[in-house]
N, C-alpha and C positions, 0 to 999 in steps of 0.2 A: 601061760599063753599071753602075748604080747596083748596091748589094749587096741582097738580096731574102732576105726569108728566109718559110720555110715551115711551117706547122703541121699537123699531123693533126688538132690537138682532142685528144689523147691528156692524158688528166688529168700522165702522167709530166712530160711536155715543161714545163708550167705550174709544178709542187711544183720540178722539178730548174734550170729555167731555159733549155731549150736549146732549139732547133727541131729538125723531121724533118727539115727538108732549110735547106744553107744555098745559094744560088746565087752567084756570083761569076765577073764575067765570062762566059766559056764555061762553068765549070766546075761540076759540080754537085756538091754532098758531100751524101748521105743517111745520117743518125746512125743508130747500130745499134738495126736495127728487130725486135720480135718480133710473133711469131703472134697477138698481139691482134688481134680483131676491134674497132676502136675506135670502131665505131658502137654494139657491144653492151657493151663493155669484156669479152667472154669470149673464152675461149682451150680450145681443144681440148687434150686430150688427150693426143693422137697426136704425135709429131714430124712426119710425113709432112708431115700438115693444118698442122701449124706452120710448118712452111718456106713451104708452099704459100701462106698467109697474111701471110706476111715480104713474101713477093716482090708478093703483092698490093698490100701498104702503101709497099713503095718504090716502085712502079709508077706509084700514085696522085700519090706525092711527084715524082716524073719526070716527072708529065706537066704537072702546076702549072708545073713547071720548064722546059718546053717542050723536052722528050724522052723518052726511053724506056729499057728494056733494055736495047735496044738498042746504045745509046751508052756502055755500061758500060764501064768503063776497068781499074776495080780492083774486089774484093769481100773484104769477111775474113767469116769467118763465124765466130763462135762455140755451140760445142756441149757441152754441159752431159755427156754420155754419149759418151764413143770410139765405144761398138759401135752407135752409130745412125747412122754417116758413111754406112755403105754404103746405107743407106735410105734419106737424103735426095739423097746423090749426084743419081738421076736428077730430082729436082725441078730441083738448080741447071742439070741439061744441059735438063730443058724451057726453063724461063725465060732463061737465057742462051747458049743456044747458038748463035746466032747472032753475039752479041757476040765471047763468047771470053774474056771479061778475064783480067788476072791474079787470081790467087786464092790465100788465105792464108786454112786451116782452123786453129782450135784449141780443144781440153777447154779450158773452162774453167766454174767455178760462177757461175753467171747469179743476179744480183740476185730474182728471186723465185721459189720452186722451182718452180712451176708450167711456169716456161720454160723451154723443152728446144733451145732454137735463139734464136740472134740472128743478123743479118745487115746489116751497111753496105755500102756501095755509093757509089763515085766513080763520076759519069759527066762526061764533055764534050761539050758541042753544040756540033751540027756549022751 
C-alpha cells in the first residue's frame, strides 16, 4: 500500500510541514494532536475539554485512515501541568479503553501556552 498522508486543515501542519496523520501500510502514526478546535481554530480552557478535543482530532485522523481508537497500539501524551494527570486520566480510559494501548505520560512545556495537553497516537489496521 502506497504511503498516504493526512491533514486536518490545521494552519500548524502547513507553517511546520508535517501532517496529522501519516498512513503506512497497516500502520497508522497520528502526530501530536492538541485541543484545537480546528474548524474554529479555538481551544478551551479547561484541560478536561482539551483532552476530550485531542481525542476528537485523532479520531477524525483514524477514521480518514480507515480505523479508529480502537486500533490504538501506543499513545504518549504530553502535559504542560503534573497536577492535572489525575483529571484527564478518565478521558484517556473513555476514549481508549477498549484498546488498551501502551502509554507514556510526560510534563513537558507545550509550544503555545494556551495548550495544556497534547496527545499522539500509533494505531494499526486490522
Amino acid at each position: 500500500m502506497a504511503r498516504k498522508l493526512i491533514s486536518s486543515g490545521s494552519s500548524f501542519e502547513a507553517v511546520a510541514g508535517y501532517s496529522r496523520a501519516v498512513v503506512d501500510g497497516d500502520w497508522v502514526f497520528v502526530s501530536g494532536t492538541t485541543g484545537f478546535d480546528y474548524r474554529t481554530m479555538t481551544i478551551d480552557d479547561d484541560v478536561v475539554v482539551q483532552a476530550g478535543q485531542c481525542f476528537r482530532n485523532i479520531a477524525a485522523a483514524l477514521r480518514e485512515a480507515g480505523c479508529s481508537l480502537d486500533d490504538a497500539v501506543r499513545v504518549r501524551a504530553f502535559l504542560a501541568r503534573r497536577d492535572d494527570f489525575a483529571r484527564v486520566a478518565p478521558v484517556f480510559g473513555e476514549y481508549l479503553g477498549r484498546a488498551r494501548p501502551a502509554n507514556t505520560t510526560v510534563v513537558a512545556e507545550l509550544i503555545d501556552p494556551r495548550m495544556k495537553i497534547e496527545i499522539e497516537v500509533t494505531a494499526r489496521r486490522r
